[in-house]
C-alpha positions as CSV (number, residue, x, y, z in Angstrom):
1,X,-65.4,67.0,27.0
2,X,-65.0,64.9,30.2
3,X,-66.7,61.8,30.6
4,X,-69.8,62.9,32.4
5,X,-70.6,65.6,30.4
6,X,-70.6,63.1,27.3
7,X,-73.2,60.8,29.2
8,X,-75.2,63.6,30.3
9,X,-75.3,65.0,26.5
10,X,-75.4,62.3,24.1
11,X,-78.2,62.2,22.4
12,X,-79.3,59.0,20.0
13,X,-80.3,60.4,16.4
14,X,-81.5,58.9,12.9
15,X,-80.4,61.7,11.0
16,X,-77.2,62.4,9.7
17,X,-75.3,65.2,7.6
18,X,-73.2,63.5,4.7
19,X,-69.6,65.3,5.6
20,X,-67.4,62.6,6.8
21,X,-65.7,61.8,9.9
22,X,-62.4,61.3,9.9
23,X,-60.2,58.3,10.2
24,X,-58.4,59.0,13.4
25,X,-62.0,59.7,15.1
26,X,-63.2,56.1,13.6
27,X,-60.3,54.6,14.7
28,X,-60.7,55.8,18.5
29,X,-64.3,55.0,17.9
30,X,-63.0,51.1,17.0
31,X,-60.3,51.8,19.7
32,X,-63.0,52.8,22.7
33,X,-64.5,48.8,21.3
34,X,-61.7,47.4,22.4
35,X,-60.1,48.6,25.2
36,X,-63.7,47.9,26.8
37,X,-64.2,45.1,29.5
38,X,-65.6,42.2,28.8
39,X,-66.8,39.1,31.2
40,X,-64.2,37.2,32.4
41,X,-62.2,39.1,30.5
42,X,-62.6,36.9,27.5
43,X,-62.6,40.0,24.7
44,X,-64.6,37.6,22.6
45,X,-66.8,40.5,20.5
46,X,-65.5,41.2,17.2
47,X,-66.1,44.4,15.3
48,X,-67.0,45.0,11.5
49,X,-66.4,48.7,10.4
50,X,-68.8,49.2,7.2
51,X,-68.1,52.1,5.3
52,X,-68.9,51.7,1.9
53,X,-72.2,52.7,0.7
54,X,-73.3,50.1,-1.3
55,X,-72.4,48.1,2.2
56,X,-74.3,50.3,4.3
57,X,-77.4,50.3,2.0
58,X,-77.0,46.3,2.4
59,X,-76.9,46.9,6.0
60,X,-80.2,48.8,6.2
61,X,-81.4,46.1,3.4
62,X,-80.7,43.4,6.0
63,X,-82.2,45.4,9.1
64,X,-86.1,45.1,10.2
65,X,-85.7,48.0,12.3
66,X,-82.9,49.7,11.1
67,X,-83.3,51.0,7.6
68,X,-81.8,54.6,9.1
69,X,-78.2,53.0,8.3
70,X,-78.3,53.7,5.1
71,X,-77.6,57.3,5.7
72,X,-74.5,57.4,8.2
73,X,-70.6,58.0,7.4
74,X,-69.9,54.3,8.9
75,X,-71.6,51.5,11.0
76,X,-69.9,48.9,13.3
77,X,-71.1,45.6,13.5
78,X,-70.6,44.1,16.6
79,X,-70.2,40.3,16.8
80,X,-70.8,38.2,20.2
81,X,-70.0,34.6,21.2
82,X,-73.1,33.3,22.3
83,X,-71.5,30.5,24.3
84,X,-70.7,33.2,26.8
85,X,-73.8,34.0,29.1
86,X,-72.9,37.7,29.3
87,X,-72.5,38.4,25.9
88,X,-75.1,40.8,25.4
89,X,-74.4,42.7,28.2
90,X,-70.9,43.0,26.9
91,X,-72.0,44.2,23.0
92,X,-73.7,46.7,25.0
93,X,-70.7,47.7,27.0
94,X,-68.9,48.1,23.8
95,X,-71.2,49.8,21.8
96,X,-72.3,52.8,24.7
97,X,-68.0,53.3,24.9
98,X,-68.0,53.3,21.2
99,X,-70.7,56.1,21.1
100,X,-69.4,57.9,24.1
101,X,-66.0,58.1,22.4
102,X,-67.9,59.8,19.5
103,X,-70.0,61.7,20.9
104,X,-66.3,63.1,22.3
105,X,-66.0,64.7,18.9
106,X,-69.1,65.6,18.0
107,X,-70.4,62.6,16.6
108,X,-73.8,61.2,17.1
109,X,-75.1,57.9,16.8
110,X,-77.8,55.0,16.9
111,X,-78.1,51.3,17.8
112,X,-80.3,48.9,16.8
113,X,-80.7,45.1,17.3
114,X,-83.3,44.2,14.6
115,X,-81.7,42.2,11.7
116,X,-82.2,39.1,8.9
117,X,-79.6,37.0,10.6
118,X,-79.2,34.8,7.5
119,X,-79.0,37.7,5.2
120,X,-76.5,40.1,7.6
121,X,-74.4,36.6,8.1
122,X,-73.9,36.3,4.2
123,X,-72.9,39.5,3.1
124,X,-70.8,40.3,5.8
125,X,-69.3,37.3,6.0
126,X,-69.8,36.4,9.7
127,X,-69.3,32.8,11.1
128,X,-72.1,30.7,12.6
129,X,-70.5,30.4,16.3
130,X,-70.7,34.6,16.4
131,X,-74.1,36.3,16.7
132,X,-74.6,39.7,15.0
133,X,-75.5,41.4,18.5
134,X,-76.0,45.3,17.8
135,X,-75.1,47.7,14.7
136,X,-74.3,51.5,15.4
137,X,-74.3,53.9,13.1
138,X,-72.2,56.8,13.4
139,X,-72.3,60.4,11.8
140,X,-72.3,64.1,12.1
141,X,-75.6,65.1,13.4
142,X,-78.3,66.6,10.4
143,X,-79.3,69.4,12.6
144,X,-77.9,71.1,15.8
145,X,-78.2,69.9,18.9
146,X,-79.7,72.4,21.2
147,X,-77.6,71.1,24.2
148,X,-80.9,71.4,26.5
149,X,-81.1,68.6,28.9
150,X,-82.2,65.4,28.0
151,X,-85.9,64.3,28.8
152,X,-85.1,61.8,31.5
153,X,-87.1,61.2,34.3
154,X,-85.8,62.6,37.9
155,X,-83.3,60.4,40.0
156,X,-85.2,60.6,42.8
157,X,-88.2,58.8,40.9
158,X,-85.8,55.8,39.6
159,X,-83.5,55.8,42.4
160,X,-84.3,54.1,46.0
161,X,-82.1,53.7,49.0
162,X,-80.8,50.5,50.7
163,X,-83.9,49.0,49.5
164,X,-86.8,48.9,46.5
165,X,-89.5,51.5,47.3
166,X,-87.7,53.6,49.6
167,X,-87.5,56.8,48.4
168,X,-83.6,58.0,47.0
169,X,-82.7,61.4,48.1
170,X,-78.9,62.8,47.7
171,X,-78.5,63.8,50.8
172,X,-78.3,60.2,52.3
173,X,-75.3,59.4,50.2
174,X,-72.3,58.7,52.9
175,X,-68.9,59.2,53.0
């Protein structure tokens, strides 16, 4: 699938079958983590592959808004150095090239943000001066995907040329 058509069909789901995913897609999943840029090029995020499921049910234990976990073949924890303004917007960088790269083989996945800091820090093991930015959790997909489009709202509603409130429309794009 080409990069476009992964964007333009990923979907975000809760719900996942219980076959497995294989190594070698994890490992480009872990792979697509890394080779993403960071500010400054500082590659200070850290990732925690959880796989076991006494550690993902720990993972959903420690979530307030992620109790979902508990269900996927594997989670990444991805870790942040605060000191860095950008930090966030570079765990988000990480984690949409960690979900594209699934979604490359058929893989769906979820975020979420919403944890006990204290309790996350302690059983994964996770030093103070890194902050527990975003969790994904990975799996095959419970149900088909229908492969309609997504429920977004038009370009031409979101999108405005040269300046706010005038109106976008694709045939102004220039050469």
């Amino acid at each position: 699938m080409d990069a476009y058509e992964c964007v333009a069909t990923k979907l975000d789901l809760r719900e996942f079958d219980s076959k497995n995913v294989p190594n070698d897609v994890k490992l480009k999943v872990l792979e697509a983590g890394r080779l993403t840029g960071s500010g400054m090029n500082v590659q200070h995020w850290r990732f925690i592959l959880v796989q076991q499921a006494e550690l993902l049910k720990k993972l959903a234990d420690d979530s307030t808004t992620g109790k979902w976990v508990e269900h996927v073949n594997f989670a990444v924890i991805v870790l942040t150095n605060p000191r860095y303004g950008f930090h966030l917007i570079d765990a988000g960088r990480a984690a949409q090239d960690m979900q594209v790269a699934a979604w490359n083989y058929g893989v769906t996945s979820c975020i979420f943000t919403g944890m006990r800091r204290e309790a996350l820090e302690k059983d994964f093991a996770i030093p103070k001066d890194l902050e527990p930015s975003i969790v994904i959790g990975f799996g095959y997909p419970a149900r088909k995907i229908s492969g309609k489009k997504k429920n977004r709202r038009p370009l031409h509603e979101l999108g405005f040329s040269e300046r706010y409130g005038q109106p976008f429309k694709s045939q102004q794009i220039v050469a």
